[in-house]
C-alpha positions in Angstrom: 10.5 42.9 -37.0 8.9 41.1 -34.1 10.1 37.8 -32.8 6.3 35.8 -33.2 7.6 32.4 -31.5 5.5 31.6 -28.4 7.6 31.3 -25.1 7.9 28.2 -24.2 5.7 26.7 -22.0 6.2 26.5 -18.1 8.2 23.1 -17.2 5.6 21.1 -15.3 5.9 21.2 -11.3 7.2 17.8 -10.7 10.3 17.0 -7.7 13.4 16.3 -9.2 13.9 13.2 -8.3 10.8 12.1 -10.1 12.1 12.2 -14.0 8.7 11.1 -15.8 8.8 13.9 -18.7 12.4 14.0 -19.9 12.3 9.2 -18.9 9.3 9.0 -21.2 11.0 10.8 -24.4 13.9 7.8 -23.8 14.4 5.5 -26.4 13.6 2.2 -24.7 10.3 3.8 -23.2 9.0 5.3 -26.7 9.5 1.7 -28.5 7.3 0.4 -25.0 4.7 3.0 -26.4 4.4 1.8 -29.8 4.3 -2.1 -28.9 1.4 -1.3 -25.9 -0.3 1.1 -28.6 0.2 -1.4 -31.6 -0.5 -4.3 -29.7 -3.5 -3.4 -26.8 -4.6 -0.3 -28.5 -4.4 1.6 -25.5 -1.8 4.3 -24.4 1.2 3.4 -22.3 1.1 6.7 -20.1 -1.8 8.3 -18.9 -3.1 11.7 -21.1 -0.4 14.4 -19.7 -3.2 16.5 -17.8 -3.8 13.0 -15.7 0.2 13.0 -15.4 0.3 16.7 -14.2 -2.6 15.6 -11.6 -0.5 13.0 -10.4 2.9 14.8 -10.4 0.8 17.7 -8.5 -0.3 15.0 -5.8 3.1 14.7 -4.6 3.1 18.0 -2.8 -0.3 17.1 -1.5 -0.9 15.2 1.8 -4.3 15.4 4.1 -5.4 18.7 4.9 -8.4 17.5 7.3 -6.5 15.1 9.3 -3.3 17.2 9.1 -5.2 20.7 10.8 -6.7 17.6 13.4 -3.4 16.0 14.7 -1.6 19.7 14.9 -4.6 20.9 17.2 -4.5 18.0 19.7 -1.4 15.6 18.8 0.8 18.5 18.8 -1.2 20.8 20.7 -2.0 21.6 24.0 -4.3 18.1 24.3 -1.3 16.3 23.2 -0.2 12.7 22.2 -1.4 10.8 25.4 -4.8 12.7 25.8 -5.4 12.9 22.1 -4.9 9.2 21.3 -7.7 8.6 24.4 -9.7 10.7 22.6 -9.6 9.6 19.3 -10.2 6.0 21.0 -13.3 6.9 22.7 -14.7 8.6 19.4 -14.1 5.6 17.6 -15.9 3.4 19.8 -18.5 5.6 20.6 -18.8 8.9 18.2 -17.6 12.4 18.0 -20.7 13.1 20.2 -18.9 11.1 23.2 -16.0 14.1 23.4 -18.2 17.7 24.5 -14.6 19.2 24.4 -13.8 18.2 21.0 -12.0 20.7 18.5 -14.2 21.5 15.9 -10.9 19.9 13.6 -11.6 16.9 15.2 -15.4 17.1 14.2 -14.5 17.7 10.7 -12.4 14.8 11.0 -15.3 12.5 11.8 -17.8 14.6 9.6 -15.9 13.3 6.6 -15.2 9.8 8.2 -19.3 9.2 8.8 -20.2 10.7 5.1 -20.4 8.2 2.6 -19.5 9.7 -0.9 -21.9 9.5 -3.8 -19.2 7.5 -6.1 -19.5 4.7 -3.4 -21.5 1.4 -4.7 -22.0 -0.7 -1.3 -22.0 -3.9 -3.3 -18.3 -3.4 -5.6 -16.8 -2.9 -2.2 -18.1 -5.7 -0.3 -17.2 -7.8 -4.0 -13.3 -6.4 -3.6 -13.2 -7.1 -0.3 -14.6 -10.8 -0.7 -11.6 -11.1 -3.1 -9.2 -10.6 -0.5 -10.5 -12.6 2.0 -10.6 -15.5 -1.3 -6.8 -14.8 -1.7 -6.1 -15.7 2.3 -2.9 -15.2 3.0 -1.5 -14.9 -0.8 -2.2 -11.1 -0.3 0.1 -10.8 2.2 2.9 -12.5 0.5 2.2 -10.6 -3.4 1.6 -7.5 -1.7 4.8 -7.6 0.6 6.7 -9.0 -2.7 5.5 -6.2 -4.9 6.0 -3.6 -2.3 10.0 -4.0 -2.2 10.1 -2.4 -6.5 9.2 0.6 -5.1 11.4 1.1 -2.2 14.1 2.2 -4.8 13.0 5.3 -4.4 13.6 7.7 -1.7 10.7 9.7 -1.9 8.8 6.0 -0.5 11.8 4.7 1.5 12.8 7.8 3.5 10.0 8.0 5.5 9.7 4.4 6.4 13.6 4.3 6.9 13.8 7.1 9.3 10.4 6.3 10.8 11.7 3.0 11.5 8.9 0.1 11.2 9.7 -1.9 8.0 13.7 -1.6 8.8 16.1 -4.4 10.8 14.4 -6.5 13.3 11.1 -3.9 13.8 10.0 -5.2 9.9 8.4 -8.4 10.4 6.4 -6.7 13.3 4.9 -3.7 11.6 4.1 -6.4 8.2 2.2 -8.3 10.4 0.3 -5.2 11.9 -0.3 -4.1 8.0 -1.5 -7.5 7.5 -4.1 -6.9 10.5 -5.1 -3.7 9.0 -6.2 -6.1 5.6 -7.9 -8.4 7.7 -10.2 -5.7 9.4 -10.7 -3.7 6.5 -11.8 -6.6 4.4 -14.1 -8.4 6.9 -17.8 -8.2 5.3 -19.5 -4.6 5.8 -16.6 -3.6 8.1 -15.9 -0.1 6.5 -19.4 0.4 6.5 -19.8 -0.3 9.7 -19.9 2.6 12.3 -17.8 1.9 15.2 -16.2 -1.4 13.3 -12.7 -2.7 14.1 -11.9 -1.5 10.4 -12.4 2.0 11.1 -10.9 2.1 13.9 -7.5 0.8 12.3 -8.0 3.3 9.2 -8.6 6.3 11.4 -5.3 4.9 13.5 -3.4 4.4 10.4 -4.6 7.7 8.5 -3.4 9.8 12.0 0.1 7.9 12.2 0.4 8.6 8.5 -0.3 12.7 9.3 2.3 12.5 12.4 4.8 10.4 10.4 4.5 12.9 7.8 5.1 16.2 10.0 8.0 14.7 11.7 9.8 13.2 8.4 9.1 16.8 6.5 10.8 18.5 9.6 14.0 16.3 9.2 17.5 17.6 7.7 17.6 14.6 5.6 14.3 14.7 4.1 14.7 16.5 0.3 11.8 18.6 -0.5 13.0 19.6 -3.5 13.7 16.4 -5.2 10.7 14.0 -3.3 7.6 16.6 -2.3 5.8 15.7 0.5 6.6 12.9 2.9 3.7 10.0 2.2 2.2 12.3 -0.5 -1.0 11.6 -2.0 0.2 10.1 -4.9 2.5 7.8 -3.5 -1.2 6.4 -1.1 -2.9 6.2 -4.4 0.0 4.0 -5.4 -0.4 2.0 -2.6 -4.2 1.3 -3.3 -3.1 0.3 -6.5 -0.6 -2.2 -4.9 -4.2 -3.4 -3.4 -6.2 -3.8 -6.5 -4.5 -4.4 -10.0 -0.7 -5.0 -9.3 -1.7 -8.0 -6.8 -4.6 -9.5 -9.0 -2.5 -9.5 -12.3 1.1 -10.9 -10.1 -1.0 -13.4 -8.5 -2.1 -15.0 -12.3 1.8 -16.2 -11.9 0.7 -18.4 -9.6 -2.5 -19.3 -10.6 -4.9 -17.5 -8.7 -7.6 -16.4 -10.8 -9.1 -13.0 -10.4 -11.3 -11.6 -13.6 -11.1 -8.2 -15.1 -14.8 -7.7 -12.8 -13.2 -8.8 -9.8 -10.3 -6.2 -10.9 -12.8 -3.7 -11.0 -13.9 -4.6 -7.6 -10.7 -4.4 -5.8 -10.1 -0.9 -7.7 -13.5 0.5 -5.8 -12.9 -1.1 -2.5 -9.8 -0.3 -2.2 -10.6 3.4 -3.6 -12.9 3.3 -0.6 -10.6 2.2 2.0 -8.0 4.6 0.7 -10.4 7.6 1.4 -11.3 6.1 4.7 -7.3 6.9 4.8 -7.3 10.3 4.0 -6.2 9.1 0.0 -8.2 11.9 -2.1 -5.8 12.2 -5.5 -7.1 14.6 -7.8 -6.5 12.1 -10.8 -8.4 8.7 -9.0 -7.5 5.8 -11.2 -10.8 4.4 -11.3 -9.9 1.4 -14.0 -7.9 -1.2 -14.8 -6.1 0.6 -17.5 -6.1 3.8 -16.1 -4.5 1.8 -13.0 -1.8 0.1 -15.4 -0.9 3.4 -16.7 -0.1 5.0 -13.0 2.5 2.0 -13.1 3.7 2.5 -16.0 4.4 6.1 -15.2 5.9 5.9 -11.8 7.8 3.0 -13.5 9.4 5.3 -16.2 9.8 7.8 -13.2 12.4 6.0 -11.2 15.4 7.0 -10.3 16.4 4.3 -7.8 17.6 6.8 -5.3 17.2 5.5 -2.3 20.6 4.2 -1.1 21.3 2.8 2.3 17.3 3.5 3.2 16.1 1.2 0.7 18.5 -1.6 0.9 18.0 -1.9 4.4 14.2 -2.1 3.7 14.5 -4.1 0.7 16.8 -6.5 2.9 15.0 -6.6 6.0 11.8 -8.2 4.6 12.6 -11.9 3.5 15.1 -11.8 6.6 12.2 -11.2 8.9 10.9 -14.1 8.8 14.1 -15.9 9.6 13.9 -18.2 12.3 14.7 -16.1 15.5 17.2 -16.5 18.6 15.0 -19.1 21.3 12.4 -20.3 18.9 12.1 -24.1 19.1 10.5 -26.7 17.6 6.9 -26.2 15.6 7.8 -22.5 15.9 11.7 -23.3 14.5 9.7 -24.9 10.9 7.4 -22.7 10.5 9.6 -19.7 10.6 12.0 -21.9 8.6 9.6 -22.1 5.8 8.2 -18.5 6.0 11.9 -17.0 5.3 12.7 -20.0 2.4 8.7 -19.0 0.7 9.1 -15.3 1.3 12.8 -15.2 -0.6 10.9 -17.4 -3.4 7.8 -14.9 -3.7 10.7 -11.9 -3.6 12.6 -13.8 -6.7 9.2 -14.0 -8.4 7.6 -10.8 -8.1 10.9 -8.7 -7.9 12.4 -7.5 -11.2 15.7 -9.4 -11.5 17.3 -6.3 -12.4 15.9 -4.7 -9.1 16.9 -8.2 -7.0 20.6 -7.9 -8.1 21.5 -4.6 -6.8 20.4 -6.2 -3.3 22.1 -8.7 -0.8 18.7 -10.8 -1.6 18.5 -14.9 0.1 18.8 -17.9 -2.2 15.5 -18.4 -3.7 16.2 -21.6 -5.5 15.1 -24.8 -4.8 12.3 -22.9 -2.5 11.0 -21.6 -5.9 10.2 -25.0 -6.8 7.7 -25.3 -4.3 5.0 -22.6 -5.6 5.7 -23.8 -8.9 4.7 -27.3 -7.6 1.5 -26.3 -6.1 0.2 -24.3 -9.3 -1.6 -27.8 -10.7 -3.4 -28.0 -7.5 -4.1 -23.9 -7.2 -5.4 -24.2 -10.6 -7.7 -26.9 -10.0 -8.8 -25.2 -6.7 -9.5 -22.4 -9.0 -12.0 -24.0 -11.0 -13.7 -26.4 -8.5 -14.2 -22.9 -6.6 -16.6 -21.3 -8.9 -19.0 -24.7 -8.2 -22.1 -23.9 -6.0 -21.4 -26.1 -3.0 -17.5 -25.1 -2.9 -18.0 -21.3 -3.8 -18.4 -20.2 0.4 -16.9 -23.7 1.9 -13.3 -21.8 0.1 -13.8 -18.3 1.0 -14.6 -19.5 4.7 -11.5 -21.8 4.7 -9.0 -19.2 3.2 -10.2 -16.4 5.1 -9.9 -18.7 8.3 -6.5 -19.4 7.3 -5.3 -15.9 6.7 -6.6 -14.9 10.5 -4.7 -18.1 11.9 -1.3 -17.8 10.0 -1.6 -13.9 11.5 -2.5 -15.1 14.8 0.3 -17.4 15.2 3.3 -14.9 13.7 1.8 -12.7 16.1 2.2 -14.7 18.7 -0.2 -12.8 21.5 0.9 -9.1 21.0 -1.7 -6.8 19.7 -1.0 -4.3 16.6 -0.1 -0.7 17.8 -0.9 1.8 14.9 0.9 4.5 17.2 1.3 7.9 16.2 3.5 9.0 18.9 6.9 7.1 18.2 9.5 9.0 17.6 11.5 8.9 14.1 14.4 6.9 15.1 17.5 9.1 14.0 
């Protein structure tokens, strides 16, 4: 008699430190399934072909860029040469370099092609919303940010590439927070030759040379993370841009609409290809985007250890007030460190904030709770005619001017030839 039972099926390619199909048959996360299903009529998890996509994605990075940066970064042009190049294309085309590798022309091929999914007007509509949001999105987005760096497969690379660890994190926030400020200035990313291109391009290359270097270290675990900066963890990233902000920010009261959700999900789908982000599974809406949490959520496997604590750690303490500062400069970097622990007790899980040596957060906490009568009424009186631009100008203005004085002079780097930094 022949055995009929089918073989089993072949266990999904996923790293090992990445535990979504055995965390989602868990108790606790299969009662979360029935209460989102019984309650919002909607599924928890994405359909297990989108979860494949995305598991997939994390031994995926950017094959264009990638074949660019190991012709001339780490070729025979080289890091000096290469970033002079890459400069001049920006600023003036491909056509300016006759001696360009035809990588680097595929490069700027797919920069200059505007895909068909693109609508002009949802992206300049997302990035109005960050501009409204002034410098909120730095503070939700840097608060939000610090869940995820329980994971090694995110906190590895930015631990041993060094930028957002000890005293170099509050200077590579604020460059991020210049890359938001380009990238969401009206019809920047459309704009050929525009500041915000420039900085993506920048960014997506460092990302690329970030990624070799990490993937070529003895401490980086291919087996249980994937690639270094995969693809899904970028996606994740755009989605720390769009729905994760919009929804945290409600806390507060800053009111963004499900259309204005929709928004931010297409410009920053946009800005994430500008990037070099090109996921198989694109979350393209707001649930779709709340599943890929709920997912990498179920996922964890807070395995980050010394990386991620230093990470986690180093962010509210940036923005202590430093050795020599006197003062106006004294306060303000007084309050930044007391409102940045308050916005890490409010958008951190407490669960994730006590495994950490975290700052006191109370009575600072007070003082966003406070404001949220007056941030409510701003809210409101917003939406009037006559006040509609008179905000948007005054927060955007704001957003540049709190940059430009934590900056303090120095210009943002972007550099893609530092060295990791062990």
């Amino acid at each position: 008699m022949h055995d009929t039972t089918p073989p089993a099926p072949t266990a999904p390619r996923t790293p090992t430190a990445f535990p979504y199909w055995e965390n989602k048959q868990r108790p606790e996360w299969r009662r979360r399934e029935r209460f989102v299903k019984k309650v919002l009529r909607h599924d928890l998890f994405p359909t297990d072909e989108q979860a494949q996509l995305l598991c997939d994605d994390m031994y995926v990075g950017d094959p264009v860029a990638e074949k660019y940066v190991a012709d001339v970064f780490f070729g025979e042009i080289g890091h000096q040469r290469g970033r002079a190049m890459l400069d001049e294309a920006l600023d003036h085309g491909i056509d300016s370099i006759p001696d360009a590798p035809e990588s680097m022309k595929t490069l700027f091929t797919e920069l200059e092609t505007v895909p068909d999914w693109v609508d002009r007007d949802l992206v300049e509509q997302g990035a109005r919303v960050w501009r409204r949001w002034g410098t909120m999105l730095y503070s939700v987005a840097g608060a939000i940010t610090l869940e995820i760096y329980t994971e090694g497969a995110v906190a590895m690379p930015l631990s041993l590439a060094g930028g957002y660890a000890g005293d170099n994190a509050l200077r590579r926030f604020l460059e991020t927070c210049k890359f938001w400020i380009d990238v969401s200035e009206p019809g920047a990313l459309f704009e050929v030759g525009s500041q915000a291109r420039k900085t993506a391009m920048q960014v997506r290359v460092m990302h690329v040379a970030v990624r070799k270097r990490v993937g070529d270290h003895p401490e980086w675990d291919h087996e249980a993370w994937g690639l270094p900066i995969s693809q899904t963890y970028e996606q994740m990233t755009q989605i720390g841009g769009a729905v994760a902000p919009a929804m945290s920010l409600w806390l507060l009261g800053y009111q963004t609409t499900p259309k204005e959700m929709r928004a931010l999900i297409h410009f920053n789908r946009y800005m994430g290809h500008l990037l070099g982000v090109q996921p198989q599974w694109p979350t393209t809406t707001i649930r779709e985007q709340l599943q890929a949490i709920a997912m990498t959520t179920a996922a964890r496997s807070y395995d980050s250890g010394a990386a991620g604590k230093e990470l986690i750690e180093s962010f509210p303490a940036a923005f202590a007030p430093r050795t020599g500062q006197r003062g106006l400069k004294h306060l303000r970097a007084a309050y930044n460190f007391r409102i940045y622990s308050a916005y890490c007790a409010l958008w951190m899980a407490p669960g994730t904030r006590k495994l950490y040596d975290m700052p006191r957060a109370f009575p600072w906490i007070l003082i966003p709770i406070a404001r949220l009568p007056l941030v409510t009424a701003t809210e409101l009186l917003r939406r009037l005619p006559g006040l509609k631009q008179l905000h948007l100008r005054t927060m955007d203005r704001h957003r540049k001017s709190w940059h430009a004085a934590q900056m303090e002079g120095r210009q943002a780097e972007f550099d893609a030839s530092s060295s990791l930094r062990r």
